[in-house]
C-alpha positions, 0 to 999 in steps of 0.5 A: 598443563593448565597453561595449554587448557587456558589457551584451548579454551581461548582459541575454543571461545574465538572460534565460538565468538567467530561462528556466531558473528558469521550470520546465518548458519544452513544445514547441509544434507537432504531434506529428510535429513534436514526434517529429521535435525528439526525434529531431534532439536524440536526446532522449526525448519526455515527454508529459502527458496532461491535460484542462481539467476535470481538476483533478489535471491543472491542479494539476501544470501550474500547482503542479509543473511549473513547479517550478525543479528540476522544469524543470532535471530535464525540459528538459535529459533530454526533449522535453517535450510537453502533449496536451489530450484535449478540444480544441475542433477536431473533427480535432485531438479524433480525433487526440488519442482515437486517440492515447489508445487508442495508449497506453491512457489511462484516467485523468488526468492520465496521463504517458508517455514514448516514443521519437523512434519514438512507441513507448512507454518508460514510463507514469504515472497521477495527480498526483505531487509534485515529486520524485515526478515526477522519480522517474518521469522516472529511472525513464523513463531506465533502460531496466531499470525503465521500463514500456516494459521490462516490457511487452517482457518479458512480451511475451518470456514473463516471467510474474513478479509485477513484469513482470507489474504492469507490463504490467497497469498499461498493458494495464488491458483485458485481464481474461482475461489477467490472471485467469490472471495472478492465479491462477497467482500464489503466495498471499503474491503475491495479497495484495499492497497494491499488487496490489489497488490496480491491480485496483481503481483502474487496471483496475476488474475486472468484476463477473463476475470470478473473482478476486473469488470466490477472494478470497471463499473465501480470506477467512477462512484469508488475507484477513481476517487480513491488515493490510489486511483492510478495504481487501479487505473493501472490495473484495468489497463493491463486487463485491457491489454489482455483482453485485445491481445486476446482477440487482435487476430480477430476484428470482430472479436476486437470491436467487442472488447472495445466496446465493452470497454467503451461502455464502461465510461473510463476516462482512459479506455481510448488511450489505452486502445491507442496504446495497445495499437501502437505497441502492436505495430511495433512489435509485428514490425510495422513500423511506419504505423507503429511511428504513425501512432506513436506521433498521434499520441504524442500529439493528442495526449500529454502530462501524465498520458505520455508513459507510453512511451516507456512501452515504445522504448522497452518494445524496441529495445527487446528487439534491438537485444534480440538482433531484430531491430533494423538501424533504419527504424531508430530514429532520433525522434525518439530522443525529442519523445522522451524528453517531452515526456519525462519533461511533462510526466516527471516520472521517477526513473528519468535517467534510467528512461534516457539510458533505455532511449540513447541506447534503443537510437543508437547514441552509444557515447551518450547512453554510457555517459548518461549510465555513469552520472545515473549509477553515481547518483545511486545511494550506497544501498540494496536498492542502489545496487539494484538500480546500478545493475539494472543500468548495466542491463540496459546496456547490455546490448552495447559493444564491450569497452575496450 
């Protein structure tokens, strides 16, 4: 007898040790079910937001939660919960969507944290390392740092930059509440890295914006004298590609958005209305203008002024994947066009530029070889994987190897 106890109790503290090295551990059943088991081990409930095409989704689910540290972090501190937005049951999908628009999910993966209650403690976007994530999770702990804090706090009136970057990186909807955020912001405040990141990424401010057109008219006195000048001469561009798209159907309403723009003084107002042409061109298939364009520019601008071509490429591959894409407007001119600009503009993602470019042309035997020495050059690591992955995507459009 004793000795079958001591074996029970070996093989009882192997399966015990294997549990605990497995990672983090979900709870299985509805979500009431899973407030309910917050509520009876008086746990918070952590959920990840995610979606089977989402590949940042599957690389957390199967890179780092189940990361020892991370489930010895995650199971003794939450209930921990995993919420697929693209079930395939009609009833469960409106569940999850009503769910979604609760805590204002716009991007995945997204993780939050909530009470036994279902109200909301602390928020998260993106894919997040290992330690990364359990940062998120001490930070879901203290109720002084979490999101759900800040969002009570500007609820209660704080109108300071820190309250406010939380409630907004929540709240991304609220554009009119967050214009008279930005303005009554002190200058340095305005130009905050982290700042732009969340107009730009987290809540993509509309075209009509007015924030736009104070960056605009502060260009040369602050923005274009700051570190990161290029990241917000980026950001103006994508207003601007905005605003002509908005009125291209209309010539007078185009020569006012020039105009305007022109008014401003930018030092890139006109290579992004040259831009904004020769990409449109292309995409209405004209391409004899969109050529002619694209040649002027390469002509008239140089060094860092030739990332446009980047745009040239992308524009013809998605046609190209969509089968639109005549042969007889891939021309190898492109090849002489991009190798002046990675020669020129050093960008930091050459190979993959080269994959994009043999493949749009045409140059199968080089595209796939130029792929292979660009995957094993990859560090063996997310963001190498990644990178593979997005190098297989840009072949996509090529016949299967045999």
């Amino acid at each position: 007898m004793k000795l079958l106890i001591l074996l029970f109790l070996t093989v009882w503290t192997l399966i015990a040790s294997a549990q605990s090295s497995e990672g983090t551990q979900f709870f299985h059943g509805t979500w009431e079910e899973a407030l309910q088991e917050a509520k009876t081990q008086r746990k918070p409930l952590f959920v990840d937001i995610w979606a089977t095409w989402c590949g940042p989704c599957k690389r957390l689910g199967t890179e780092v939660l189940p990361q020892q540290k991370v489930g010895e972090f995650f199971n003794e501190h939450f209930i921990c919960y995993k919420l697929q937005t693209d079930p395939q049951d009609k009833a469960e999908k409106k569940f999850v969507n009503e769910l979604s628009n609760k805590y204002h999910v716009k991007a995945l993966p997204t993780l939050i944290w909530v009470d036994d209650n279902g109200d909301l403690l602390h928020f998260t976007t993106g894919y997040q390392e290992a330690d990364e994530l359990i940062e998120q999770g001490r930070i879901a702990l203290d109720p002084a740092r979490r999101s759900g804090a800040l969002v009570n706090k500007w609820n209660a009136g704080d109108r300071s930059f820190d309250t406010g970057m939380g409630y907004f990186s929540i709240f991304t909807d609220n554009v009119q509440e967050f214009e008279t955020f930005f303005h009554a912001l002190p200058a340095e405040q305005k130009c905050d890295s982290n700042l732009l990141i969340l107009m730009e990424w987290r809540m993509r401010l509309p075209a009509s914006s007015d924030v736009y057109d104070y960056v605009a008219t502060h260009w040369e006195d602050i923005y274009g004298r700051l570190p990161q000048a290029d990241t917000w001469k980026n950001f103006l561009l994508q207003c601007l590609d905005k605003r002509l798209e908005t009125a291209v159907a209309d010539g007078q309403a185009f020569q006012q958005v020039c105009t305007r723009w022109r008014n401003y003084r930018l030092p890139f107002t006109e290579w992004g209305i040259d831009k904004f042409l020769c990409i449109h061109s292309m995409r209405a298939k004209d391409y004899t203008d969109g050529y002619r364009r694209a040649e002027e520019m390469m002509n008239r601008y140089g060094g860092n002024d030739l990332w446009f071509m980047v745009s040239v490429l992308y524009t013809l591959f998605d046609q190209l994947q969509e089968g639109q894409l005549p042969a007889n407007v891939r021309r190898p001119v492109l090849i002489e066009w991009t190798e002046r600009f990675i020669s020129e503009s050093h960008p930091w993602n050459a190979d993959e530029t080269r994959v994009l470019c043999y493949v749009v042309v045409g140059d199968e035997a080089k595209a796939r070889a130029k792929a292979r020495a660009a995957k094993d050059a990859q560090p063996n690591n997310a963001v190498g994987q990644q990178t593979k992955e997005y190098i297989d995507y840009l072949l996509s459009p090529l016949k299967p190897e045999k």
